[in-house]
C-alpha positions as CSV (number, residue, x, y, z in Angstrom):
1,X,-22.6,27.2,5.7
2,X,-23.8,23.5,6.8
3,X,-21.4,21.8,9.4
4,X,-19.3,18.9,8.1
5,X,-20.5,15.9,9.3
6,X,-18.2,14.1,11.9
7,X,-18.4,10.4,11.8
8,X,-16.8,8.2,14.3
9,X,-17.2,3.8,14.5
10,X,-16.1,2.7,17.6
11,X,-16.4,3.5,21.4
12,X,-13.1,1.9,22.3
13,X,-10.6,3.9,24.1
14,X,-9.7,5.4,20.8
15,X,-12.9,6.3,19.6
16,X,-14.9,7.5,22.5
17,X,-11.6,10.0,23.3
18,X,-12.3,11.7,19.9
19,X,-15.4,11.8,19.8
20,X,-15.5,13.7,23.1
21,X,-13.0,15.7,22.2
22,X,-14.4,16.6,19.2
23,X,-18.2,17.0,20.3
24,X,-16.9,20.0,22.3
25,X,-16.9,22.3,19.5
26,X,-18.2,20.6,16.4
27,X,-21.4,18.1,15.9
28,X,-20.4,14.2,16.0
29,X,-21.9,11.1,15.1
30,X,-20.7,8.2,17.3
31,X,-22.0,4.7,16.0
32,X,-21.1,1.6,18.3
33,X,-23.8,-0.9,19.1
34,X,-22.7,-0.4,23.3
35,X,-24.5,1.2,25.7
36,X,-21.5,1.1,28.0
37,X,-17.7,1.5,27.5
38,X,-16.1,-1.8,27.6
39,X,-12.7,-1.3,29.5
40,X,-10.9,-4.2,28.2
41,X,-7.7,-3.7,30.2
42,X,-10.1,-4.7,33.3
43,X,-11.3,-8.0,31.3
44,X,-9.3,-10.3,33.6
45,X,-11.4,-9.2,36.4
46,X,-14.9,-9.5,35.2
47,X,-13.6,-13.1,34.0
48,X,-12.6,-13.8,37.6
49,X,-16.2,-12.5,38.8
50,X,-15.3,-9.4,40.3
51,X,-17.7,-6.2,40.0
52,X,-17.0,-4.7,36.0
53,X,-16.1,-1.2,36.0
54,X,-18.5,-0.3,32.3
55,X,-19.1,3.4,32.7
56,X,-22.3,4.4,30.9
57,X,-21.6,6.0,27.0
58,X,-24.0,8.1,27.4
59,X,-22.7,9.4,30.7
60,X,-19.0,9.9,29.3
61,X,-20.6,12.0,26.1
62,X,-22.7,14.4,28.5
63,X,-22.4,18.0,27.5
64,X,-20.9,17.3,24.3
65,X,-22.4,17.2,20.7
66,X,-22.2,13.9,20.5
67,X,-25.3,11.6,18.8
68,X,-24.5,8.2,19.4
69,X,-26.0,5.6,17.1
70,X,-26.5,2.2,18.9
71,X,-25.7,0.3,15.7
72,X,-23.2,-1.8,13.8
73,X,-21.2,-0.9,10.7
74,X,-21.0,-3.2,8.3
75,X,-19.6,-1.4,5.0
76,X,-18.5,1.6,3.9
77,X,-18.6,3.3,0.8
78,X,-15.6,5.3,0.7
79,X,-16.7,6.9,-2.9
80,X,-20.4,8.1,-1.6
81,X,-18.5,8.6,1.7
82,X,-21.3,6.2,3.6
83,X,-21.4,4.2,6.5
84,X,-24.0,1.5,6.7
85,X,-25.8,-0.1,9.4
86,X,-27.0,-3.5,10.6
87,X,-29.4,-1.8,11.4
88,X,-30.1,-0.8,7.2
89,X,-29.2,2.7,7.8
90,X,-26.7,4.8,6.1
91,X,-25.1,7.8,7.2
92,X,-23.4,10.2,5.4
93,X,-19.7,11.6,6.6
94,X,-17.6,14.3,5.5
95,X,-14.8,13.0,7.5
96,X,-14.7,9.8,8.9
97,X,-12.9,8.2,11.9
98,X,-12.3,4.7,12.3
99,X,-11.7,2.9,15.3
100,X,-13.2,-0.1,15.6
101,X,-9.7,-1.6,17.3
102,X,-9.4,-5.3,17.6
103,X,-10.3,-8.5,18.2
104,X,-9.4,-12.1,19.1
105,X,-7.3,-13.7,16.2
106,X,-7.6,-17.4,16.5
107,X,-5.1,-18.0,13.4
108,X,-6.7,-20.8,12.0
109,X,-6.0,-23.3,15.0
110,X,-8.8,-26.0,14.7
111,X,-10.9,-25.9,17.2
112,X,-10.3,-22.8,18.8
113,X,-13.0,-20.6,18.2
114,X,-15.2,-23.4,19.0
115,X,-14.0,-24.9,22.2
116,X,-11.9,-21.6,23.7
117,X,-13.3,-18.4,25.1
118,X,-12.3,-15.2,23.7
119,X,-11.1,-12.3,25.8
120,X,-14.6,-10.9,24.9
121,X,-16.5,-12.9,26.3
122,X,-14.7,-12.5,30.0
123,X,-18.3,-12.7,31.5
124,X,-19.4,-15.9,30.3
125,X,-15.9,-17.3,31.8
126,X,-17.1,-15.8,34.5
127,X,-20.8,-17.3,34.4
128,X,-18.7,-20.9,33.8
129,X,-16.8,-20.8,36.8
130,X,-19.7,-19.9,39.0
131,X,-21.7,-22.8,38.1
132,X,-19.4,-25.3,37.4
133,X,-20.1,-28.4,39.3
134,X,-16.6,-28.6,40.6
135,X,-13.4,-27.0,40.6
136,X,-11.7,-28.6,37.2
137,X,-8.7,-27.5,35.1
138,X,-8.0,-24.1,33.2
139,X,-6.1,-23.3,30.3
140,X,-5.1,-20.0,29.4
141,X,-3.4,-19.6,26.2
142,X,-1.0,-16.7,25.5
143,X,2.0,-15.3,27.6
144,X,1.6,-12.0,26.5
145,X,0.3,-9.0,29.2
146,X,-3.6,-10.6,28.7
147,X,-2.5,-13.8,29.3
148,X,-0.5,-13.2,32.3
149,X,-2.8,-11.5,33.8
150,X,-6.0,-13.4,32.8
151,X,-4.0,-16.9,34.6
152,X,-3.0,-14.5,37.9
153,X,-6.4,-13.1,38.7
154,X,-8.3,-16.4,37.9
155,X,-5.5,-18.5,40.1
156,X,-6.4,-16.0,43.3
157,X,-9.6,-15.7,42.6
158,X,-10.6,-19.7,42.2
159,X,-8.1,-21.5,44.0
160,X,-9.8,-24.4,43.8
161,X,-9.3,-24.7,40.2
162,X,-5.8,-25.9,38.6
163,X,-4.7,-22.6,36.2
164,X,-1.8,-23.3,33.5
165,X,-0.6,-20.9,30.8
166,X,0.5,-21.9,28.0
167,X,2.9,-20.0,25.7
168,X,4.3,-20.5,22.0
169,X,7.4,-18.6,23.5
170,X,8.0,-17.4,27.0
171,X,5.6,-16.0,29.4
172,X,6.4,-12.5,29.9
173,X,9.5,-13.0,27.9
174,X,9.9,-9.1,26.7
175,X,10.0,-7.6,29.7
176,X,13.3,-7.4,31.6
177,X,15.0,-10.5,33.4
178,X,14.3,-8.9,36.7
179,X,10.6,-8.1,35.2
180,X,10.2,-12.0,33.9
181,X,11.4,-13.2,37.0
182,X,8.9,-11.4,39.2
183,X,5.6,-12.7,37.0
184,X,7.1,-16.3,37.4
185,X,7.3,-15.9,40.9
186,X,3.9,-14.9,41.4
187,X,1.7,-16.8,39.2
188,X,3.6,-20.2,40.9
189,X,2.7,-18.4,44.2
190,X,-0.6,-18.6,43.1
191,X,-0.7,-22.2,42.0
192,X,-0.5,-21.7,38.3
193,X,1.7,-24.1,36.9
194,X,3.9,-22.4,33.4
195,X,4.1,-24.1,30.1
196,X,6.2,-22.3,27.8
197,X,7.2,-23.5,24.3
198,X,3.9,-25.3,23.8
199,X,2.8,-23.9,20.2
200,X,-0.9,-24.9,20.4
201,X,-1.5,-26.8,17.1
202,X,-5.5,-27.6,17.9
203,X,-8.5,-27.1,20.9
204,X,-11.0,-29.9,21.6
205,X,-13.5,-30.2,24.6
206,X,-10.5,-32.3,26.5
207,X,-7.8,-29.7,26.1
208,X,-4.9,-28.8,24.3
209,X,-2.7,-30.1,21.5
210,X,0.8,-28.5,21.6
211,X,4.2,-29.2,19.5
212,X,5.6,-30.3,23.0
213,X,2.8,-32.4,24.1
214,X,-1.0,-32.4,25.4
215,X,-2.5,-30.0,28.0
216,X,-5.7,-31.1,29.8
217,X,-8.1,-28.4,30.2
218,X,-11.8,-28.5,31.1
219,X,-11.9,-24.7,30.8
220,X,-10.0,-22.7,27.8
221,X,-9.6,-19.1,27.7
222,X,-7.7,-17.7,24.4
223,X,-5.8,-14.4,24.8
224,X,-2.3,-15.8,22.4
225,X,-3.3,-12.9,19.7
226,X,-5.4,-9.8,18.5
227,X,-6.0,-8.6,15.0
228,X,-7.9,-5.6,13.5
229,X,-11.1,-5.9,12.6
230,X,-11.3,-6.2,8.8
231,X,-13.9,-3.9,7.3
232,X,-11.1,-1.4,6.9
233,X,-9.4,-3.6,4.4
234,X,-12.8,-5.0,2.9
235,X,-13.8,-1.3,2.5
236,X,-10.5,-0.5,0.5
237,X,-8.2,1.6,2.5
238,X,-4.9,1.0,2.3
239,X,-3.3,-2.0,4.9
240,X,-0.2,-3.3,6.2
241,X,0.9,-6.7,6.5
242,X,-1.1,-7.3,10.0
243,X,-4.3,-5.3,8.1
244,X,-3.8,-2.3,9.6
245,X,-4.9,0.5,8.1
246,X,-1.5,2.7,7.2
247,X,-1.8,6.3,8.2
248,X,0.5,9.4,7.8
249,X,2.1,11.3,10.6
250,X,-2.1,13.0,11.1
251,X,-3.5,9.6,11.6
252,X,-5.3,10.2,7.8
253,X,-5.3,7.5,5.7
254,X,-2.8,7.3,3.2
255,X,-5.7,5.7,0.4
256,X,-8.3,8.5,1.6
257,X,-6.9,11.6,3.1
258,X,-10.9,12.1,4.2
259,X,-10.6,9.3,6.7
260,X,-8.8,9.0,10.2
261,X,-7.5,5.3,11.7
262,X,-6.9,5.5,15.2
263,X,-6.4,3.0,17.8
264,X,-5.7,-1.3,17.4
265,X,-6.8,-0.3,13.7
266,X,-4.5,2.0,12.8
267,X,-0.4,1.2,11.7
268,X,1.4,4.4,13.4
269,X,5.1,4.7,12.7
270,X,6.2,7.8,14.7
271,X,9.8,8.7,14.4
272,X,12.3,8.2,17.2
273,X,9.5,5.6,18.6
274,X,8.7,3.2,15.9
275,X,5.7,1.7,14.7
276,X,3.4,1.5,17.6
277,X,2.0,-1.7,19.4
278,X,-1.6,-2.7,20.0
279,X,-3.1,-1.5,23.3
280,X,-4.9,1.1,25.4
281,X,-1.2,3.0,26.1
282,X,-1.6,4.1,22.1
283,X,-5.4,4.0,21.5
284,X,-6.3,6.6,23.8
285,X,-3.3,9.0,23.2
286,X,-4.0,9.0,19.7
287,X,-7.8,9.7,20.5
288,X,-7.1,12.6,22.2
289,X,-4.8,13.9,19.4
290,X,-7.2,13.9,16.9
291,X,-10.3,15.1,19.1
292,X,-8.2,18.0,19.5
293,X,-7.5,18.1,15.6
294,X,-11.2,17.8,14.5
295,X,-11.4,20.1,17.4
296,X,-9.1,23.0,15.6
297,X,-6.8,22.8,18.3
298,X,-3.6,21.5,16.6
299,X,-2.5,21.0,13.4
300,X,1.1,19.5,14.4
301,X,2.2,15.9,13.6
302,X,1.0,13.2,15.8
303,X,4.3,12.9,18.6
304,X,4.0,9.3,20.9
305,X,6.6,8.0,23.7
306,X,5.5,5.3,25.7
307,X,6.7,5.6,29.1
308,X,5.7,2.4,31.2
309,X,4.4,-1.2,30.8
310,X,2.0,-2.2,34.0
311,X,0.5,-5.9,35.4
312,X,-2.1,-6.5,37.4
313,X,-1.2,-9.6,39.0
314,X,-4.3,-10.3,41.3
315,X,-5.6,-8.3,43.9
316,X,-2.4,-8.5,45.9
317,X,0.5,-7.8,43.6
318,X,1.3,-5.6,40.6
319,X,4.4,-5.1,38.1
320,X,5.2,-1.7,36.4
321,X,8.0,-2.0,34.0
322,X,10.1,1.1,33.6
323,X,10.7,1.7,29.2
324,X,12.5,3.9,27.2
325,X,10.2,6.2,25.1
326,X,11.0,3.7,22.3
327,X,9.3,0.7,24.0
328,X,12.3,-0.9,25.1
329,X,13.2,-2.3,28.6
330,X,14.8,-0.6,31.3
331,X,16.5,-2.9,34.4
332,X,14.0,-1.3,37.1
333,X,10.6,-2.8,37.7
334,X,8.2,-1.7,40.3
335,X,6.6,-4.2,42.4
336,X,4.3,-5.3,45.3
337,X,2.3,-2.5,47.0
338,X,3.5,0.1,44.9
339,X,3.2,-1.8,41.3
340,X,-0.6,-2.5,42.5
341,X,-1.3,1.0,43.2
342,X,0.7,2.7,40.2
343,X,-1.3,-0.1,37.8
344,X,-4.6,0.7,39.7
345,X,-4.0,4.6,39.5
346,X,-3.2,3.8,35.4
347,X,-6.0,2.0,34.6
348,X,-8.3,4.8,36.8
349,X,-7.0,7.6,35.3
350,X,-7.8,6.1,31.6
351,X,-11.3,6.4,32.3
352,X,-11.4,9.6,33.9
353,X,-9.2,10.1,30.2
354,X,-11.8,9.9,28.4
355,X,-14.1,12.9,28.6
């Protein structure tokens, strides 16, 4: 009998999980054009100029039966059940696994995409603030967990520069009071000055626009919003209102049973939790779920709780925010010392995770 072929795009947390997991006992095809893992929950620090922490992809797939295509996909024929390449290849799947995760959605603000950095480019922020003439003024854009701590590691690690973040809505503002309070109080430590309520309307090489006013910024880093990368949609699976790809209680596609969603792509509604958020605390679970699937070692329901919500707020301080399995807040927060090292020991042990 010929082995079914096992396709997987993306070497995200997601993706590099199941393919691991998988190559253990079957034959995989891993197509991502990087030669190293990109550990995006560490982006604040390579954007601050500290030493990046990229483990080699072809260190994390030794010993498993794992080819890894350094390509791009850019269609797929879900009929002929074919991915194609920038490269103008095409491979052939039997089952295919998507998780090509996210990226930065700009939302039509004008200018943005022209005069901001993206998260993804965190080394070129980096490259800026290195050989900048003199210490200016930084904008970063978003209050969500990238945001915060994009503005904290920056604030520590070039004082010299004058760091604001600016929110549509509150910095923070979903954690607990006693969680919101402690962020505040550490990114004013550090010098960064808040702006919360500002809705920016448009980016130019000056600055900000906001409903409440105008921000100067010689420097503009955007992390208000990610969205999934669209070839699921352009390829015709089904999608949901944010365009991810809707999947049952296996992470299958609901369209095309043959195809798995995993990670930013992929809407999962578990029940008791809900439908899950964006991020590396549901990417990687779900990789390892379905490595172990493709992997004949399960054939049960996908099952998800989240259990904490962690900051790394420079090199000094931390936060980890104790949840309920459904994503909401509980009162405690961890902080200090012990946040640092419980976030630190976290975002270790994910890539350790991934083999």
């Amino acid at each position: 009998m010929t082995e079914k072929q096992i396709v997987v795009l993306g070497a995200g947390y997601a993706g590099l999980t199941a393919a691991t997991r998988a190559g253990k006992r079957g034959r995989v095809t891993l197509i991502a054009p990087e030669s190293r893992f990109l550990h995006r929950v560490r982006q604040h620090e390579t954007a601050a100029g500290h030493p990046e922490h990229r483990p080699a992809v072809a260190e994390v797939l030794r010993g498993r039966r794992v080819r890894h295509l350094r390509a791009r996909a850019t269609r797929i024929d879900l009929t002929a059940r074919k991915v194609f390449l920038d490269n103008g290849d095409a491979v052939a799947y039997d089952t295919l696994v998507y998780a090509l995760g996210s990226r930065t959605a700009w939302h039509g603000v004008p200018g943005a995409a022209d005069h901001a950095y993206g998260v993804e480019r965190a080394g070129e922020v980096a490259e800026r603030l290195r050989t900048a003439e003199r210490p200016g003024t930084l904008a970063v854009v978003g209050g969500g967990a990238t945001g915060i701590e994009l503005a904290a590691e920056l604030a520590e690690a070039h004082p010299g520069w004058k760091v604001r973040i600016v929110a549509a809505g509150q910095v923070g503002g979903w954690f607990s009071a006693k969680g919101r309070r402690h962020v505040h109080t550490v990114l004013r430590g550090l010098g960064a000055e808040i702006h919360e309520h500002h809705t920016v309307t448009a980016v130019d090489p000056e600055g900000l626009t906001t409903a409440a006013g105008r921000i100067p910024a010689d420097l503009v880093v955007w992390a208000a919003a990610m969205e999934p990368h669209p070839l699921a949609a352009e390829a015709g699976l089904t999608v949901g209102p944010t365009g991810r790809a809707v999947v049952d209680g296996h992470l299958r596609s609901v369209s095309h049973p043959d195809v798995y969603v995993i990670g930013d792509a992929a809407e999962v509604t578990v029940p008791g939790t809900g439908t899950l958020r964006m991020g590396c605390a549901t990417a990687q679970p779900m990789g390892r779920y379905l490595g172990n699937v493709l992997a004949g070692r399960t054939d049960k329901p996908f099952a998800f709780r989240y259990a904490v919500q962690c900051l790394s707020l420079g090199r000094r301080e931390g936060m980890v925010q104790l949840i309920h399995g459904d994503d909401s807040m509980r009162t405690s927060v961890l902080t200090g010392l012990t946040g640092r090292l419980t976030k630190a020991a976290i975002v270790n042990g994910v890539v350790m995770s991934l083999r």
